[in-house]
C-alpha positions in Angstrom: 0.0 0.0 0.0 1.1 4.0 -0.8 1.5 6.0 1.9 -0.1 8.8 1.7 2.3 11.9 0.8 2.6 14.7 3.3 2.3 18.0 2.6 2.4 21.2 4.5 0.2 23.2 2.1 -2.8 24.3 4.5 -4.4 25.9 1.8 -6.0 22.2 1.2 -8.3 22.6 4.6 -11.1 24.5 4.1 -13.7 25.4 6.4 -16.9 22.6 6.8 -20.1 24.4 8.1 -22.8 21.9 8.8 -26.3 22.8 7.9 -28.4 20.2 6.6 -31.3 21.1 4.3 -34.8 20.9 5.8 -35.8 18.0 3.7 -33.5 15.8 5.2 -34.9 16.4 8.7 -38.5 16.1 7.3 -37.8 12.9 5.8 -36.1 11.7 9.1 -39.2 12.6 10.6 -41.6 10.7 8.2 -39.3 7.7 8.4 -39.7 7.1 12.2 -43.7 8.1 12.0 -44.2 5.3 9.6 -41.8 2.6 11.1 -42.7 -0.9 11.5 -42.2 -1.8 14.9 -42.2 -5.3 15.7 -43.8 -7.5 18.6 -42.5 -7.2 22.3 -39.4 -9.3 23.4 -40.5 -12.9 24.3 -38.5 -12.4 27.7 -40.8 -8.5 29.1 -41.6 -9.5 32.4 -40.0 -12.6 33.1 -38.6 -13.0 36.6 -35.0 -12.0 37.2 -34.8 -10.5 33.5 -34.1 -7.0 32.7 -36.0 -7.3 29.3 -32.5 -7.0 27.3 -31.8 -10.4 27.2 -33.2 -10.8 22.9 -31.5 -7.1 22.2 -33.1 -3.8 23.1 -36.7 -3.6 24.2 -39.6 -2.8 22.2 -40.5 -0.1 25.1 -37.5 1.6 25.1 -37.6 1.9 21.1 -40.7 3.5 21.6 -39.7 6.5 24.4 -36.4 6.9 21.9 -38.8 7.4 18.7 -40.8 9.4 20.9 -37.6 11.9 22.0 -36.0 11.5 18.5 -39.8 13.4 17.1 -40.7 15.4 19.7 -37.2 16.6 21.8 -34.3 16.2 20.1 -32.9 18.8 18.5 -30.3 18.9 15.6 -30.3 22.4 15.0 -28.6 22.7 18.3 -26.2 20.0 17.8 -25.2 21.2 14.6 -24.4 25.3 16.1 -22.3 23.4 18.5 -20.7 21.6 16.2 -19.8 24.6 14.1 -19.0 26.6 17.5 -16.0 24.3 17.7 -14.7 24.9 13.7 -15.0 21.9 11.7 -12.7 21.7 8.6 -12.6 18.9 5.8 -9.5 17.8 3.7 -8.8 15.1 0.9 -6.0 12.8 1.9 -5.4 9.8 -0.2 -8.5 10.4 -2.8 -11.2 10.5 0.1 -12.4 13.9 2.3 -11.6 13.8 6.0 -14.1 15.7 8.3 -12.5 16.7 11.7 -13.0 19.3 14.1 -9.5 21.4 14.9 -10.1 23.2 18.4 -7.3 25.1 19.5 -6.1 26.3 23.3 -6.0 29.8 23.7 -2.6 28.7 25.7 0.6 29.5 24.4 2.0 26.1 25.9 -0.8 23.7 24.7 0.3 20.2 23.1 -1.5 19.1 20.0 -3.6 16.2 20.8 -5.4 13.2 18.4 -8.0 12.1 19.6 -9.8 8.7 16.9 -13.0 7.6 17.7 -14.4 4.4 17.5 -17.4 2.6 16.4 -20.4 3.0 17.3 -19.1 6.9 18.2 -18.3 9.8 16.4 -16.8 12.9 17.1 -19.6 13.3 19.1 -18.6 11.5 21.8 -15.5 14.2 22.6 -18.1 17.3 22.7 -18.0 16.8 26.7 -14.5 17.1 27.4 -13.3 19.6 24.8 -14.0 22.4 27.3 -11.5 20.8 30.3 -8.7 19.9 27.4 -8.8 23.3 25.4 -9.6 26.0 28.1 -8.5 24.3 31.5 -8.1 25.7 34.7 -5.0 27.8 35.6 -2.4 25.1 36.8 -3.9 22.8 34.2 -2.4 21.3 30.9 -3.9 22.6 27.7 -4.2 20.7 24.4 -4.7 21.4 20.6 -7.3 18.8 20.1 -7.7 17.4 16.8 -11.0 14.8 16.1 -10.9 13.8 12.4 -14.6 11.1 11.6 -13.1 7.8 10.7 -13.5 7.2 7.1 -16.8 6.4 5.9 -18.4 7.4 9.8 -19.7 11.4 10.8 -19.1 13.8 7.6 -15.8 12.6 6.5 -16.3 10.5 2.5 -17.0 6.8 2.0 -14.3 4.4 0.8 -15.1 3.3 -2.5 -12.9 0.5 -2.8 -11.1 -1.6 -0.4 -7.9 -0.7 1.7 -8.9 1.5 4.4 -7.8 -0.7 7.3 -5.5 0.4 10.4 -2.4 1.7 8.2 -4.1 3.6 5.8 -6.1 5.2 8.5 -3.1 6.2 10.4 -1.3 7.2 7.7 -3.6 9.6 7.0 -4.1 11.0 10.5 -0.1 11.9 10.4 -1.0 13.5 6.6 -3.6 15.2 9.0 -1.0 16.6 11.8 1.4 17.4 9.7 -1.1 19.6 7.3 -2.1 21.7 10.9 1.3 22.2 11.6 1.9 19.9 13.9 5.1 17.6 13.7 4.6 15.9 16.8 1.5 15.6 18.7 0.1 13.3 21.2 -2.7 10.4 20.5 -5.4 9.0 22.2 -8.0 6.4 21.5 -10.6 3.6 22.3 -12.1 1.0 20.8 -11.1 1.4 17.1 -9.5 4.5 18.0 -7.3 2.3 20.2 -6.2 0.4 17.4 -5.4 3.3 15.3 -3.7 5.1 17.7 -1.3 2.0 18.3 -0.8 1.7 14.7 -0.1 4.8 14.6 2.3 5.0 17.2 3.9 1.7 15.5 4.4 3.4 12.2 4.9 6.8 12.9 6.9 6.9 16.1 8.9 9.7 15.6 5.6 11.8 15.5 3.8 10.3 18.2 5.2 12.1 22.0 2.9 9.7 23.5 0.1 7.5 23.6 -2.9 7.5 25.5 -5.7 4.4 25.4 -8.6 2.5 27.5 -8.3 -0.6 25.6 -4.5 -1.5 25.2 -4.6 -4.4 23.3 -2.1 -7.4 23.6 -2.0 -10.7 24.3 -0.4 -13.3 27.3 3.1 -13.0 27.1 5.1 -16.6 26.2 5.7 -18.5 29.5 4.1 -16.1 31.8 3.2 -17.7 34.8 -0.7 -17.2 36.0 0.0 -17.6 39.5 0.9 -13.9 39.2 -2.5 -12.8 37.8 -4.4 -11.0 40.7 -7.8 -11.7 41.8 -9.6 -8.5 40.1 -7.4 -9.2 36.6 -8.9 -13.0 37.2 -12.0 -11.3 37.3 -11.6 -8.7 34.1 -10.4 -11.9 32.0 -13.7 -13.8 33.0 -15.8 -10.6 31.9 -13.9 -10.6 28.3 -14.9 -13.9 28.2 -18.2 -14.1 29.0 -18.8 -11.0 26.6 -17.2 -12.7 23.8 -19.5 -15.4 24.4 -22.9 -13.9 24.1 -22.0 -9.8 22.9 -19.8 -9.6 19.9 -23.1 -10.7 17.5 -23.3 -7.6 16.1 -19.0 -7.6 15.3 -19.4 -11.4 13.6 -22.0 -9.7 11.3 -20.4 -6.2 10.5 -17.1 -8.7 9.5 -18.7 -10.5 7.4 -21.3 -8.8 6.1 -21.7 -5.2 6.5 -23.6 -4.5 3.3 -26.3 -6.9 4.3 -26.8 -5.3 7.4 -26.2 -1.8 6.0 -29.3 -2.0 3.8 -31.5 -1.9 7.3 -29.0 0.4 8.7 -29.4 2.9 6.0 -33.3 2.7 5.6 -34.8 2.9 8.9 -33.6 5.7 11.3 -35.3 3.1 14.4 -33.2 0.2 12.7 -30.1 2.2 13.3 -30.8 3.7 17.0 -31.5 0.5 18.4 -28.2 -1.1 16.7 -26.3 1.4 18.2 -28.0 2.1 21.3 -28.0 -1.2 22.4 -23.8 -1.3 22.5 -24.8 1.7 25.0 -26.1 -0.5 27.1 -23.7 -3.5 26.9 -20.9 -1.5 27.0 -21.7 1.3 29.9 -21.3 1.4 33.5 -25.0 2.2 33.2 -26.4 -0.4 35.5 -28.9 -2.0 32.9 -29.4 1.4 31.5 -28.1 3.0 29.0 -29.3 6.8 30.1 -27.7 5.8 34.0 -24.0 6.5 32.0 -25.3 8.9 28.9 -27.9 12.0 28.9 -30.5 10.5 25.9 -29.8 14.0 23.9 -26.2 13.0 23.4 -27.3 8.8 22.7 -29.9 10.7 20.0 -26.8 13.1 19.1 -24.4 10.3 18.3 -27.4 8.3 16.1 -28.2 11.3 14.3 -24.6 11.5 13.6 -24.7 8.4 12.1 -28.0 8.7 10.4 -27.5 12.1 8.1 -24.1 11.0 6.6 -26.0 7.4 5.7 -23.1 5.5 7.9 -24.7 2.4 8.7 -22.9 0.4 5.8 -19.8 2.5 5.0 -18.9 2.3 9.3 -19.7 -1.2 9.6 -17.2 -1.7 6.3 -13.9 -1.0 8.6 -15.1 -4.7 11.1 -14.7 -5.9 7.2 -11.7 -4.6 6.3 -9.7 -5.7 10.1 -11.5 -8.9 10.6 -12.2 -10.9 7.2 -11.8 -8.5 4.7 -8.7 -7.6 2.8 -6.0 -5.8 5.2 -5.3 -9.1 7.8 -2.2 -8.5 8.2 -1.8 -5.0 10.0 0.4 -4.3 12.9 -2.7 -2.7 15.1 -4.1 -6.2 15.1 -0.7 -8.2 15.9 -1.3 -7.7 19.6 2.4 -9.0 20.1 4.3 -6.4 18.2 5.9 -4.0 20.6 4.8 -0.4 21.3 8.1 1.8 22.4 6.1 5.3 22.3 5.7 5.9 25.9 2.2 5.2 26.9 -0.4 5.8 29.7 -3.7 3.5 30.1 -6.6 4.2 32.1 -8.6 0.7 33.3 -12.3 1.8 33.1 -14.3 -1.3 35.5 -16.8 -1.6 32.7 -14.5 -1.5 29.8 -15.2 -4.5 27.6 -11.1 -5.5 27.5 -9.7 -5.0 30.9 -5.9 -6.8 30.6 -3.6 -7.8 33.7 -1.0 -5.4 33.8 1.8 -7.4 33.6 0.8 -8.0 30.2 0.3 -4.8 28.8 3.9 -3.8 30.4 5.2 -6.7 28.4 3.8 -4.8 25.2 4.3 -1.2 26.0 7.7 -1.1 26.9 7.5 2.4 27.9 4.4 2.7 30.2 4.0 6.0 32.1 1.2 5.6 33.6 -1.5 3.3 34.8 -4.6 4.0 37.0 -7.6 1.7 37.6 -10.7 3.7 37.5 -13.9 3.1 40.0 -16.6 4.2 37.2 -17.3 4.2 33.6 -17.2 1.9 30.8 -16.4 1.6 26.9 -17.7 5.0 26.6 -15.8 7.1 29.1 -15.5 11.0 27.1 -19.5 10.3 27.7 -19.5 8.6 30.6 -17.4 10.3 32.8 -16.2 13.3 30.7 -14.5 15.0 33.9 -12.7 11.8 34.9 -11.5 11.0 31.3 -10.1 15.0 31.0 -8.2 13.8 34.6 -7.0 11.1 33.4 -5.3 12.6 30.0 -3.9 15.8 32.3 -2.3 12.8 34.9 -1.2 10.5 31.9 0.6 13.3 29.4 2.0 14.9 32.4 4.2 12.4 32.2 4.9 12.7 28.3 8.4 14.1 26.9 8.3 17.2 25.0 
């Protein structure tokens, strides 16, 4: 695969203002007033059973359509979108949305942030306050949030390729077209996996890394005597998830057009795919709104729902996890990470690893706190714990 070419020619990012024509939001409307619905779960009411046990309850669909017709609000989303300054470029053939909010401080550090699926730049809204404009005393960042390719308002791949590399090669296209040489990174879920590629191919760019989910694997002839109860525990939960949540990752790897079709036709098809990872994936004790406020679950769906995402986002499970880029370092959980690093262990995170294990991968690790709340989704979750977190972790980062 090319790699990208860099350039330092700014003149290529122009300003993105986002104001969708009324016909799109009337014919959002229309779509969710004339939606099939089907019958109620066959497990409402049983004893012992929260009602989520077949997927997302038919009750819950019903308050969401309700909010998503009569409450939300994507007028207001939008202005606070394009409060922020939202830019688009083209690097390698395809147009990269991103929002580029800078620190009024003279000694702020440019700072990645990549998304995963199902989020968008959504998800960072909440903590973009505490990163660009701290308190006095407090570290400041340059944060830059590009939409993965083919999610938010960045352009659909057309043809195959956009894995891990390409993806981070075009986030260092991305830095380096802002003006920044070196910058630090942070990310979970996909954004995890991009960031470590990232810091594997590029790591003369990358200061440091930042992630929730660092993947690796058991080190050879690591003794589990050494594992701790709690990281006993955190292998269990992967375990148990694997066995009975990752449904919806075995489809979107095989077959993310089939499933995009639904994705892409009915707005209710699309909130309950997404909302139910919300609920598997919180520290929302059986609720999704106990972690996320429903404007910003609605937000993030919306998101999703104007740029058409359903098949195009569900494309890059495809392209890691059957599809034609096997082979990328992000995915060999073995290949050694020597950007310094710093993790933060949320309790509900789906992929909690014993630390031992992670300092056998990162050989540089800086800095490693277990968390008491908050899950897969933490800038939403928790957005004041998450800023703390990056403040504590890049303290430690080397200029």
């Amino acid at each position: 695969m090319t790699t990208p070419s860099e350039t330092t020619d700014t003149a290529v990012v122009t300003p993105f203002v986002l104001a969708l024509p009324d016909e799109q939001l009337d014919d959002l409307r229309e779509r969710l007033l004339r939606a099939r619905l089907p019958e109620p779960e066959t497990v409402a009411g049983r004893p012992g059973d929260s009602g989520w046990a077949q997927g997302i309850p038919l009750d819950y669909v019903r308050e969401l359509r309700r909010s998503w017709l009569e409450d939300h609000d994507w007028r207001w989303l939008e202005a606070e979108l394009n409060g922020h300054g939202q830019f688009r470029t083209e690097i390698d053939g395809l147009g990269i949305h991103f929002l580029h909010v800078r620190s009024h401080r003279e000694d702020a550090r440019p700072l990645l942030i990549s998304h995963g699926w199902p989020g968008s730049v959504v998800e960072a809204l909440d903590v973009l306050p505490g990163l660009v404009d701290p308190p006095a005393g407090e570290p400041a960042f340059h944060v830059v949030l590009p939409s993965l390719p083919g999610y938010g308002f960045s352009g659909k791949p057309t043809s195959t390729g956009w894995g891990l590399e390409r993806i981070a090669d075009a986030w260092a296209v991305l830095m380096t077209r802002l003006g920044y040489p070196r910058f630090l990174a942070q990310g979970g879920d996909w954004g995890a996996m991009i960031t470590i590629t990232l810091a594997l191919r590029h790591p003369d760019r990358v200061a440091m890394m930042h992630t929730t989910v660092p993947h690796a694997v058991r080190p050879d002839g690591f003794d589990d005597n050494r594992l701790t109860p709690i990281e006993r525990r955190w292998l269990d939960e992967e375990q148990q998830f694997r066995r009975t949540g990752m449904g919806y990752a075995a489809i979107q790897s095989t077959r993310p057009q089939t499933v995009g079709y639904g994705l892409v036709d009915s707005p209710l098809a699309l909130l309950a795919w997404i909302v139910e990872k919300f609920h598997d994936a919180a520290d929302c004790d059986g609720h999704p709104e106990n972690a996320v406020s429903r404007s910003r679950l609605l937000d993030n769906v919306a998101t999703y729902w104007f740029n058409a995402a359903g098949a195009s986002s569900a494309r890059l499970y495809w392209e890691n996890a059957g599809g034609a880029t096997m082979t990328q370092p992000g995915l060999d959980m073995t290949t050694p990470v020597t950007v310094p690093c710093g993790v933060s262990v949320f309790p509900k995170e789906l992929r909690k690893l014993p630390r031992a294990w992670v300092e056998a991968r990162y050989v540089d690790l800086r800095h490693w706190n277990v968390l008491d709340k908050g899950g897969h989704f933490p800038m939403l979750e928790v957005p004041n714990t998450f800023v703390a977190e990056l403040r504590a972790a890049f303290s430690h980062a080397p200029s």
